[in-house]
DOKEGU-228300 format. One line per 8 residues: for each residue x, y, z of N, C-alpha, C. Coordinates in nm, 3 decimals. Layout:
// residues N
X/Y/Z/X/Y/Z/X/Y/Z  ...
END
This chain:
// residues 51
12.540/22.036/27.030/12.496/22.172/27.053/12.407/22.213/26.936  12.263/22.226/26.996/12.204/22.324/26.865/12.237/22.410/26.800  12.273/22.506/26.878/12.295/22.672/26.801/12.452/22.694/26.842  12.536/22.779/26.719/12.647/22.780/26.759/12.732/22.932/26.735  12.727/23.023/26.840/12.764/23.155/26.798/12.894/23.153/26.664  12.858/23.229/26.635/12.998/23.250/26.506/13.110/23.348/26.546  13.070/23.429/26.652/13.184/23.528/26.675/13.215/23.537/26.812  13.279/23.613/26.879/13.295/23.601/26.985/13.231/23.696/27.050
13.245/23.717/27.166/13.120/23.802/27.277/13.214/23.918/27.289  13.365/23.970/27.234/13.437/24.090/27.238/13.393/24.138/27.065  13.356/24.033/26.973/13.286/24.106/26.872/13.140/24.147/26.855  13.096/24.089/26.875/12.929/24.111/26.906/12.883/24.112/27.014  12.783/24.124/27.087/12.695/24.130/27.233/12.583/23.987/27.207  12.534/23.955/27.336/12.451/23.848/27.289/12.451/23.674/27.274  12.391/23.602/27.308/12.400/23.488/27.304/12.417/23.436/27.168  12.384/23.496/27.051/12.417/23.453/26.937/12.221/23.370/26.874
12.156/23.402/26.973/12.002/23.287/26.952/11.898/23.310/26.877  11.903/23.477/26.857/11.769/23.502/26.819/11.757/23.507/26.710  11.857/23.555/26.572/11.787/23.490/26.442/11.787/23.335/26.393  11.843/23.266/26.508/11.879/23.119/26.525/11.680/23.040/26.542  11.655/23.086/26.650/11.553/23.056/26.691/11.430/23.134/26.588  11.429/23.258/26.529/11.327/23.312/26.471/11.321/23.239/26.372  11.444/23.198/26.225/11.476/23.087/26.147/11.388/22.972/26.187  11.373/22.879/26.291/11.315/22.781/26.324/11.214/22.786/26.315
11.130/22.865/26.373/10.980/22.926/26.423/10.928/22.966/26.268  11.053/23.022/26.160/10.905/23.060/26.071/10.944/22.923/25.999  11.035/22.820/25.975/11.062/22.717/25.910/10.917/22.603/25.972  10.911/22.617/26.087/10.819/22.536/26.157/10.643/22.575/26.081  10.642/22.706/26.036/10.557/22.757/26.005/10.507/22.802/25.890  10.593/22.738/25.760/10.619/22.790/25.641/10.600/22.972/25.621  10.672/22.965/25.715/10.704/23.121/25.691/10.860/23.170/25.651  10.889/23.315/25.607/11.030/23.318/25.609/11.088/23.450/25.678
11.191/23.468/25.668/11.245/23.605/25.687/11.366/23.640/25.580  11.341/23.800/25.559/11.390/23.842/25.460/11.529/23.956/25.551  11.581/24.001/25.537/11.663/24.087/25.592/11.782/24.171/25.440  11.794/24.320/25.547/11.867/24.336/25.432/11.983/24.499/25.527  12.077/24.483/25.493/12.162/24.569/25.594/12.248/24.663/25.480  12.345/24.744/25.567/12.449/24.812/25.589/12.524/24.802/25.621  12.687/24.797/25.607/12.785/24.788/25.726/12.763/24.871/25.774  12.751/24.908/25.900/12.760/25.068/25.993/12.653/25.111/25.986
12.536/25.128/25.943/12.438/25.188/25.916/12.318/25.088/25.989  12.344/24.912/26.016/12.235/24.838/26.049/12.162/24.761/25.983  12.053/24.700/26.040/11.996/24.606/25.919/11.852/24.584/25.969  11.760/24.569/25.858/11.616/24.545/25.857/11.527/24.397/25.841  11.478/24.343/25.952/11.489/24.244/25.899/11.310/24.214/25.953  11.303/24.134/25.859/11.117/24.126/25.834/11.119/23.975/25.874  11.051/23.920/25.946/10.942/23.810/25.959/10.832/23.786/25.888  10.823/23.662/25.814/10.710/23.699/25.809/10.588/23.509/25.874
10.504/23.517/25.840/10.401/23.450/25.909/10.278/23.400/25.852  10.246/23.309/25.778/10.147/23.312/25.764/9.990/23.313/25.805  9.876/23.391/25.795/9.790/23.398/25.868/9.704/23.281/25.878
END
């Protein structure tokens, strides 16, 4: 199995894929992503890309 959720679907919503797959895409691309959160409040998370 490629990708492997960490929690269960009564703790989180979601297949578990998309910072799985975004990770790949900027690794593929020497790009990165930065992120930065809150408990309760959420989290910000940047891509980035080179042009």
């Amino acid at each position: 199995m490629l990708f492997q959720k960490l929690h269960s679907r009564d703790e989180y919503e979601g297949a578990g894929l998309g910072l799985a797959l975004c990770k790949k895409i900027t690794d593929n691309h020497s790009g990165y992503i930065e992120a930065e959160g809150e408990e309760g409040q959420g989290a910000l998370i940047r891509i980035f890309l080179p042009i």
